[in-house]
Backbone bond lengths (Angstrom), bond angles and torsions (degrees), N, CA, C in turn:
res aa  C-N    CA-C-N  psi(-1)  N-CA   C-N-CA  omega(-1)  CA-C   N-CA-C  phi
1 X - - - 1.456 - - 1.531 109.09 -
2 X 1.266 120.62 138.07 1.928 118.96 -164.65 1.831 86.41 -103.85
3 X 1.039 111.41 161.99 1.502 117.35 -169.37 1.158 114.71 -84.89
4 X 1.680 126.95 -0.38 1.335 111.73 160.56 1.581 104.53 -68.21
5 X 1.910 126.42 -53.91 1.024 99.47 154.75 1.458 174.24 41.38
6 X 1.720 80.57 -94.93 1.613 95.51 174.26 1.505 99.98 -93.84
7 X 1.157 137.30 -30.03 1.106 150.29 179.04 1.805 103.61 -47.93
8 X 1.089 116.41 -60.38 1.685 135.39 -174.67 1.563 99.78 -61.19
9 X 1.482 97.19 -55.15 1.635 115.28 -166.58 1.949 96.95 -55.00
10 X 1.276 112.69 -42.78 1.362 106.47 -158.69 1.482 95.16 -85.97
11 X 1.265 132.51 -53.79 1.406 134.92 154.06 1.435 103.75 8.60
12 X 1.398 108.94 -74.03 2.025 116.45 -151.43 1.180 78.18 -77.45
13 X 1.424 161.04 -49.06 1.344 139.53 -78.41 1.735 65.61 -113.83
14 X 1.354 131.04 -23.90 1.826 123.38 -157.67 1.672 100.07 -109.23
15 X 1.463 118.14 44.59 1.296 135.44 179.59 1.750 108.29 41.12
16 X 1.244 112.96 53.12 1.264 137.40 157.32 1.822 117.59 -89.35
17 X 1.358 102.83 123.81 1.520 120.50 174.37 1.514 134.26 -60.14
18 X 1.633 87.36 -53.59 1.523 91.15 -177.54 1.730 115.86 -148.08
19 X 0.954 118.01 114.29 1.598 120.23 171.55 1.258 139.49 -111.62
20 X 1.102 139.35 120.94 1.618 140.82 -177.36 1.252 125.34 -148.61
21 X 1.303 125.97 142.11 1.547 137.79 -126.05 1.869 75.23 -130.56
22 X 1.794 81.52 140.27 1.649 93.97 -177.52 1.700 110.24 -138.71
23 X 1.320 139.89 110.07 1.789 110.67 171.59 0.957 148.63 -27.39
24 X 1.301 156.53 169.91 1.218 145.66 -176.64 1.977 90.40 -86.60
25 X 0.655 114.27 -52.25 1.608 121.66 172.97 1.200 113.57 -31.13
26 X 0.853 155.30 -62.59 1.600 164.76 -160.68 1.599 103.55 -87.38
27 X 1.710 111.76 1.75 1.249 102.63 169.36 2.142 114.21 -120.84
28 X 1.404 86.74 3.62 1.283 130.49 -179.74 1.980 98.84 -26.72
29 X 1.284 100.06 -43.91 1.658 111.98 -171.97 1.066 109.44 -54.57
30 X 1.568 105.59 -68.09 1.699 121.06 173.76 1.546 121.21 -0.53
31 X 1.477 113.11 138.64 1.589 101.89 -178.12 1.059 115.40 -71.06
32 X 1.394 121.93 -176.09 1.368 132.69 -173.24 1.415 95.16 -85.16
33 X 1.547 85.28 122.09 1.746 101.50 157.09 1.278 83.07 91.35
34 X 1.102 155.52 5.89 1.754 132.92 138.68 1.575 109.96 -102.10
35 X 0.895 121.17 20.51 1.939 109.93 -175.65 1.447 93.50 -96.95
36 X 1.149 108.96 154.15 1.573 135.35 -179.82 1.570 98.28 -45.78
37 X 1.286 127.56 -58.38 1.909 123.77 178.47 1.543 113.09 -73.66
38 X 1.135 103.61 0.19 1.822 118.76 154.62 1.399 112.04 -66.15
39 X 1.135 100.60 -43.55 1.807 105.34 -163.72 1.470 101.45 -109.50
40 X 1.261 146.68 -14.12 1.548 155.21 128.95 1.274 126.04 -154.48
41 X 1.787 104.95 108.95 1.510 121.30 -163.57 1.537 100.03 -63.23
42 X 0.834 133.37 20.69 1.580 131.31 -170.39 2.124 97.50 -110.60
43 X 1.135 100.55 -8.69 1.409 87.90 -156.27 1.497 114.05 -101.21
44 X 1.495 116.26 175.95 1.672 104.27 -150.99 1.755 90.50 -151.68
45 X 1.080 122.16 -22.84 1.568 112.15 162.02 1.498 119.83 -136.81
46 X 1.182 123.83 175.68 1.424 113.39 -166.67 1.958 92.19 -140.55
47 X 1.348 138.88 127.31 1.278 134.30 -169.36 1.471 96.99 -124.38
48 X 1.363 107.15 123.33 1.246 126.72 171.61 1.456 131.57 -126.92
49 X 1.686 99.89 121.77 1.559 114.50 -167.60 1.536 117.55 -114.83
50 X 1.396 99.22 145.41 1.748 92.64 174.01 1.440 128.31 -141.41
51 X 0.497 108.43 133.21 1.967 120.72 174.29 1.630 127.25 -72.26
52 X 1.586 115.19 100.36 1.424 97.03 171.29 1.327 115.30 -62.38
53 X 1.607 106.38 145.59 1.395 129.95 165.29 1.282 110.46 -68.04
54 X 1.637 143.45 146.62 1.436 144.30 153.28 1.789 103.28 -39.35
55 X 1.299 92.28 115.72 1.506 96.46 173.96 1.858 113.91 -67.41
56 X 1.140 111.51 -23.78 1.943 115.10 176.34 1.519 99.99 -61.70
57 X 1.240 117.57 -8.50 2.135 104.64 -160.04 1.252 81.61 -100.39
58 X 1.108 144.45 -38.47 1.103 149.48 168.72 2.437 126.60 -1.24
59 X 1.756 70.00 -47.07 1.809 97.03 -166.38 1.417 117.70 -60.80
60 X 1.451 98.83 28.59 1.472 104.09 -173.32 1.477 122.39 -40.33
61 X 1.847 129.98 138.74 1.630 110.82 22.62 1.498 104.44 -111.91
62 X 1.461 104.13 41.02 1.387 90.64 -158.34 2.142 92.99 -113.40
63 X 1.073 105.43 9.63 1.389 123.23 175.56 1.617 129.41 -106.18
64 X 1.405 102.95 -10.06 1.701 130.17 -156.74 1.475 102.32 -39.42
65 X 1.334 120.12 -67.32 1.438 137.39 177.95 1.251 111.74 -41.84
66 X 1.581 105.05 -44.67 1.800 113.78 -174.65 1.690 100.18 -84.82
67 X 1.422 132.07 -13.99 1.103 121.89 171.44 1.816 117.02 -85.95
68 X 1.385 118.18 -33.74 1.010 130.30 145.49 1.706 124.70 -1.55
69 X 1.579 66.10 -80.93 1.768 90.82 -169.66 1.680 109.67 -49.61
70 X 1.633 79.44 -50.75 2.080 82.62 -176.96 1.740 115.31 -69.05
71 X 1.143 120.46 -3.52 1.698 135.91 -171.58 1.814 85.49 -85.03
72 X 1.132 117.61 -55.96 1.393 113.30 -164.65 1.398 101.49 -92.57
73 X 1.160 142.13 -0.59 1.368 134.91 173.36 1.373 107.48 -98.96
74 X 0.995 130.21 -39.54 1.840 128.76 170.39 1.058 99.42 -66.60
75 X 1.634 134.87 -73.93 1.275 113.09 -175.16 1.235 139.09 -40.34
76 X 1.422 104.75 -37.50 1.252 101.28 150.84 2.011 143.88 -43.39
77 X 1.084 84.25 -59.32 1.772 90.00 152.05 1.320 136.66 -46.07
78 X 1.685 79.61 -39.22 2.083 90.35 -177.80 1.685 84.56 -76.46
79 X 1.012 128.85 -57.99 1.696 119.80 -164.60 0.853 101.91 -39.52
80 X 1.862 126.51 -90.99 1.156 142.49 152.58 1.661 113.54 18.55
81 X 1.178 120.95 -68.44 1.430 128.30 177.68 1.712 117.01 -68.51
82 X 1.143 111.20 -56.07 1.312 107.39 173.61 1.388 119.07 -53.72
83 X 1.680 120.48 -22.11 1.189 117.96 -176.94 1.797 122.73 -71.32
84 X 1.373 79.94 -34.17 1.871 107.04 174.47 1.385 99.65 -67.69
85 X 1.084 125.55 -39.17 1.854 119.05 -169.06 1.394 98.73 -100.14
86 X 1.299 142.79 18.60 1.555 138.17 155.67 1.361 107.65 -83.01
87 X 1.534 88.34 -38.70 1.503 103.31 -158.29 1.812 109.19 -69.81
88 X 1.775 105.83 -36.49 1.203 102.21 -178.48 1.803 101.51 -79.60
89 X 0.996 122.58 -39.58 1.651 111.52 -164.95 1.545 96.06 -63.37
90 X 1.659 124.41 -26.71 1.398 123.99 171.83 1.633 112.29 -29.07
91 X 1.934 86.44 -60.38 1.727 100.37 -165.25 1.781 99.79 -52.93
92 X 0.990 121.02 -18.24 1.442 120.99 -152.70 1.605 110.60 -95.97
93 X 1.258 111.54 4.68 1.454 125.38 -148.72 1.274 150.46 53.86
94 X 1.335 102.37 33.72 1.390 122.45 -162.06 1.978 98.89 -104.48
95 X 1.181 137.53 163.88 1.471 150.46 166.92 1.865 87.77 -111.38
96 X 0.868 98.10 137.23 1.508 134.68 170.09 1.519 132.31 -113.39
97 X 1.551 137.88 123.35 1.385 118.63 142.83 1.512 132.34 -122.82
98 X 1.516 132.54 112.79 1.232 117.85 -159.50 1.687 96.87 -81.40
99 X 1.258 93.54 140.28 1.422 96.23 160.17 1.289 151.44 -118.26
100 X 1.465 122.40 91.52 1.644 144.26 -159.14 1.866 107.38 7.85
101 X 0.991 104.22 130.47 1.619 118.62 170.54 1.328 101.19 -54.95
102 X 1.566 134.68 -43.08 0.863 130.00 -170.49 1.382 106.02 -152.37
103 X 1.287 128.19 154.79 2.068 131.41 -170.31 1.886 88.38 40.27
104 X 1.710 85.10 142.91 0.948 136.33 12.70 1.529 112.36 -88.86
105 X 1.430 112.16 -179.79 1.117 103.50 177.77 1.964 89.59 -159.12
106 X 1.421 96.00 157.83 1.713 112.17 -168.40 1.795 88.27 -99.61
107 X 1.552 102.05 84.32 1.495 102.42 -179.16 1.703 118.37 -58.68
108 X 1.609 128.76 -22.93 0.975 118.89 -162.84 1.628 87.79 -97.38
109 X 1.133 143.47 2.65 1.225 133.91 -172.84 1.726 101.70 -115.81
110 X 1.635 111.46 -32.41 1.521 117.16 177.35 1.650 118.48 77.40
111 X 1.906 86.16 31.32 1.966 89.01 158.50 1.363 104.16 -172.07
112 X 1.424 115.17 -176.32 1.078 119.32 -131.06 1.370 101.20 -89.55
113 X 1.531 131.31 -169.91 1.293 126.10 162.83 1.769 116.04 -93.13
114 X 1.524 104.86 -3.39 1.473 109.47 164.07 1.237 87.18 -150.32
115 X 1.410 122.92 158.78 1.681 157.31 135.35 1.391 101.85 -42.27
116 X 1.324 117.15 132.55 1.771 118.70 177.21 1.760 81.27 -118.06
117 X 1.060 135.22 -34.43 1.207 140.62 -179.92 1.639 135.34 -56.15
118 X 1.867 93.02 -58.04 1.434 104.39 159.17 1.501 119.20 -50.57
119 X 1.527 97.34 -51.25 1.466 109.36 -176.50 1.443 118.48 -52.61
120 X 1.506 124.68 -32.19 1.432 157.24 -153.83 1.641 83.86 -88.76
121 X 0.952 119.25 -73.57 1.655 129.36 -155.69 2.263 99.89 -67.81
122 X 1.174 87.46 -24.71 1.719 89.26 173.54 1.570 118.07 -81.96
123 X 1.568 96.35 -29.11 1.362 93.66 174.33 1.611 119.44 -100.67
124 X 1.158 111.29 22.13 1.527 117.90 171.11 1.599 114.13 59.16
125 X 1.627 106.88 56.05 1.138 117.99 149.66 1.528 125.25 -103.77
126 X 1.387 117.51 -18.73 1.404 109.53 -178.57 1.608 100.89 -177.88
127 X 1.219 114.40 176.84 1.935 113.85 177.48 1.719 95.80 -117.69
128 X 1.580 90.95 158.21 1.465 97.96 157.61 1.688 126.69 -64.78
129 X 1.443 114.44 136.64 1.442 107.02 -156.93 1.666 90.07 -103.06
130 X 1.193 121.50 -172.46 1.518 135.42 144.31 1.077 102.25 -4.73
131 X 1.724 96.45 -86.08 1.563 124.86 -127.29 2.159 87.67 -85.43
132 X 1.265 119.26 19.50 1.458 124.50 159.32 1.514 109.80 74.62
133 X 1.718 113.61 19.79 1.531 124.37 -167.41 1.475 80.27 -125.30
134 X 1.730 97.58 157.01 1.389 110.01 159.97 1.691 117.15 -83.59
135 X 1.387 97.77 137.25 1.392 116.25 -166.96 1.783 95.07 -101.47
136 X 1.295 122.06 142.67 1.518 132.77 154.07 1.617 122.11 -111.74
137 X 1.023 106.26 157.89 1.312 115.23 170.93 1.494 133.35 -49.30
138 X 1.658 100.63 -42.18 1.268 132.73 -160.10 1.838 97.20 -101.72
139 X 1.455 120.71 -53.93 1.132 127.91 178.48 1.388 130.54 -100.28
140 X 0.878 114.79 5.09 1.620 115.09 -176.81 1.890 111.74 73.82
141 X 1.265 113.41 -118.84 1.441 106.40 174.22 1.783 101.91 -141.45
142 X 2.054 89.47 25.89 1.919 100.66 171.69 1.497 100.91 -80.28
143 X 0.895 121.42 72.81 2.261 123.05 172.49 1.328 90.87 -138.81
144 X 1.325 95.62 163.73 1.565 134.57 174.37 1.829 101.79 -136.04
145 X 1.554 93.96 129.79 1.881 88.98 -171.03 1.422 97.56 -125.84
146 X 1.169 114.68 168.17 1.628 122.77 -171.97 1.904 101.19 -162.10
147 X 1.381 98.62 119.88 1.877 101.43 -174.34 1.828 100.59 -93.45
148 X 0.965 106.11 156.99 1.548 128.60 149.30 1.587 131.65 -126.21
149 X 1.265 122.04 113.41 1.087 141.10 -178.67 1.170 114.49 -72.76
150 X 1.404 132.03 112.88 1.528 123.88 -174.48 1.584 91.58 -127.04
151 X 1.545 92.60 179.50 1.488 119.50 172.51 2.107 104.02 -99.05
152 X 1.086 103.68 -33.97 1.474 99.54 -168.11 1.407 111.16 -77.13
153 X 1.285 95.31 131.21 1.589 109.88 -179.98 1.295 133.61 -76.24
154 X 1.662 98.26 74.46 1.703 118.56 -169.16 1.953 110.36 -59.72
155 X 1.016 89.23 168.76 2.197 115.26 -174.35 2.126 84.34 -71.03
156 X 1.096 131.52 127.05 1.135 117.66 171.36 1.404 106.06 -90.83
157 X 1.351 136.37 163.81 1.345 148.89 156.68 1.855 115.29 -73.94
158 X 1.060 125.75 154.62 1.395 139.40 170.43 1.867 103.32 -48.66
159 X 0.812 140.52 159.93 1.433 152.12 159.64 1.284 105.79 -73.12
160 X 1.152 126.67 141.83 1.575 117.03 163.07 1.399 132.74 -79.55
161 X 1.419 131.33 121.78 1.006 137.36 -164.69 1.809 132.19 -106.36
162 X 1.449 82.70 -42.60 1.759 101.94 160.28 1.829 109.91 -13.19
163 X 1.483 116.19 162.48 1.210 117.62 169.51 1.374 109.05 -142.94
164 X 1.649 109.93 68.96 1.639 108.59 -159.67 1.580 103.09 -89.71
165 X 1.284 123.48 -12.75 1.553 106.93 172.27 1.336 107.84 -89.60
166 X 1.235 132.57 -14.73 1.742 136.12 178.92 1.202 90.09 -74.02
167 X 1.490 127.31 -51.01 1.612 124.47 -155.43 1.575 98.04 -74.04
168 X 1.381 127.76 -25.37 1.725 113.10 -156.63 1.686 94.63 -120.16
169 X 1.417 107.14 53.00 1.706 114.32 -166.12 1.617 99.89 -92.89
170 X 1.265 108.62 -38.45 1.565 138.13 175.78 1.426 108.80 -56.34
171 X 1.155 112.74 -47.48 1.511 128.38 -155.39 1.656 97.93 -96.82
172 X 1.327 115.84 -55.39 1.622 116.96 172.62 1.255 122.29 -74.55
173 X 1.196 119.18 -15.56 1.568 110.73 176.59 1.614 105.10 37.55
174 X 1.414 96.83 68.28 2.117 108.38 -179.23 1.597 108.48 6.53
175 X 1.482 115.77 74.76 1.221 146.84 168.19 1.488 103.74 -67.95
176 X 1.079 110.58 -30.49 1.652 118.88 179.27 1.458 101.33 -73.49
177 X 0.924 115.62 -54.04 2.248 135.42 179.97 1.899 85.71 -45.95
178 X 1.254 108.81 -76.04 1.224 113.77 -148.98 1.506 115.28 -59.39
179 X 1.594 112.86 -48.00 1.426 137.24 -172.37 1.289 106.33 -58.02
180 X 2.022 120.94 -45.87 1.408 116.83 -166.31 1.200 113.92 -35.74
181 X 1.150 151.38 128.47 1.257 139.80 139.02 1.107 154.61 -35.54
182 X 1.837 113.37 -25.69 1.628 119.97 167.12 1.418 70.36 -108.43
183 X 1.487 168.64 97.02 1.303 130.29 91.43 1.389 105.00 87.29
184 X 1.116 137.20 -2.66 2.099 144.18 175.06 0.827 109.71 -24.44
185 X 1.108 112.11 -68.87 1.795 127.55 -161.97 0.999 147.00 -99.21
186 X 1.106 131.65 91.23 1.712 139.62 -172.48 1.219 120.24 -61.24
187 X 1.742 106.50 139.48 1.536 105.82 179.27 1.212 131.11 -53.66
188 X 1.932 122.86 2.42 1.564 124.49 170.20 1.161 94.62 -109.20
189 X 1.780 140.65 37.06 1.071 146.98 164.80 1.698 104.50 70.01
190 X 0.812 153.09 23.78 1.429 151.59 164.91 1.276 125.35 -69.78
191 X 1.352 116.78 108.67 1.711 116.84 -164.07 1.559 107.70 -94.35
192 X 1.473 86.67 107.41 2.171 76.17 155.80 1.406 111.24 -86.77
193 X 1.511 114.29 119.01 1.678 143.83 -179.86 1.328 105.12 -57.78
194 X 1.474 116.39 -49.16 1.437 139.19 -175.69 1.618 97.36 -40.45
195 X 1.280 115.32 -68.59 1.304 121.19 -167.40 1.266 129.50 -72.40
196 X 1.876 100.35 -23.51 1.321 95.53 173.72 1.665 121.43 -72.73
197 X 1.556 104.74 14.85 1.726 104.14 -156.53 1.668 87.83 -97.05
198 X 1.136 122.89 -46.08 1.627 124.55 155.17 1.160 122.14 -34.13
């Protein structure tokens, strides 16, 4: 078994959904001071996993508390897990940094200090949708994602290419537009951040 592999293999093994291994290259765009050799110039792939959310918490706003709960309980897992897989590529001689499912975050600017998303969409878990979340095949844009930054030079995955929110435009009638709850999102996809903090 080659250690991307075991890497993937140990991933699911901590009731994880979906994982895919991306270069540091393909994140190359990223601004300064969020790209993967931002956060350790030593490093050469970036592995990104995600967790469906309970699709019932979903029913916002009348679920908020119950969505809550599940925001801090997956992440947790995603933490939890990434910590175990630093720890093993550690044993392996590799430097590692996982980076939080959720915070930190550059509050006066309103994002993160890395993309779990960009990173997500390079490693061919899902595309950017509309509604400015990564969308999957399997889950819609119900995940919670959490990256790890390594030094070891993992098997990369395909990029994602699919066009599943263009394709289901017909079918959703911008369900994302309508559903938001404060009103975020505009039908040319434009997020006010502001509101989503409410």
């Amino acid at each position: 078994m080659s250690l991307t592999e075991e890497v993937k293999a140990r991933v699911l093994q901590e009731d994880i959904d979906l994982v895919g291994v991306t270069p540091v290259e393909r994140l190359a765009g990223a601004p300064v001071g969020r790209r993967p050799t931002d956060v350790l110039p030593t490093a050469k792939s970036v592995i990104v996993a995600a967790v469906h959310v309970l699709d019932s918490v979903y029913d916002l706003p009348y679920t908020r508390y119950e969505y809550t709960s599940q925001f801090f309980t997956v992440n947790s897992r995603l933490n939890a897990m990434a910590t175990n897989i630093c720890q093993f590529l550690e044993s392996q001689g590799y430097r590692n940094v996982p980076i939080p499912a959720a915070y930190p975050r550059v509050n006066r600017e309103i994002f993160g200090i890395f993309s779990h998303r960009h990173a997500a969409v390079q490693a061919g878990l899902g595309e950017f949708a509309l509604n400015n979340m990564l969308t999957t095949p399997r889950f819609g844009s119900r995940v919670r994602l959490i990256s790890i930054v390594t030094e070891a030079e993992l098997e990369p995955d395909q990029p994602f290419e699919e066009k599943l929110c263009l394709n289901m435009r017909q079918e959703c009638q911008l369900a994302c537009v309508r559903n938001c709850p404060v009103q975020a999102i505009s039908k040319d996809g434009v997020i006010d951040k502001h509101k989503c903090l409410h």
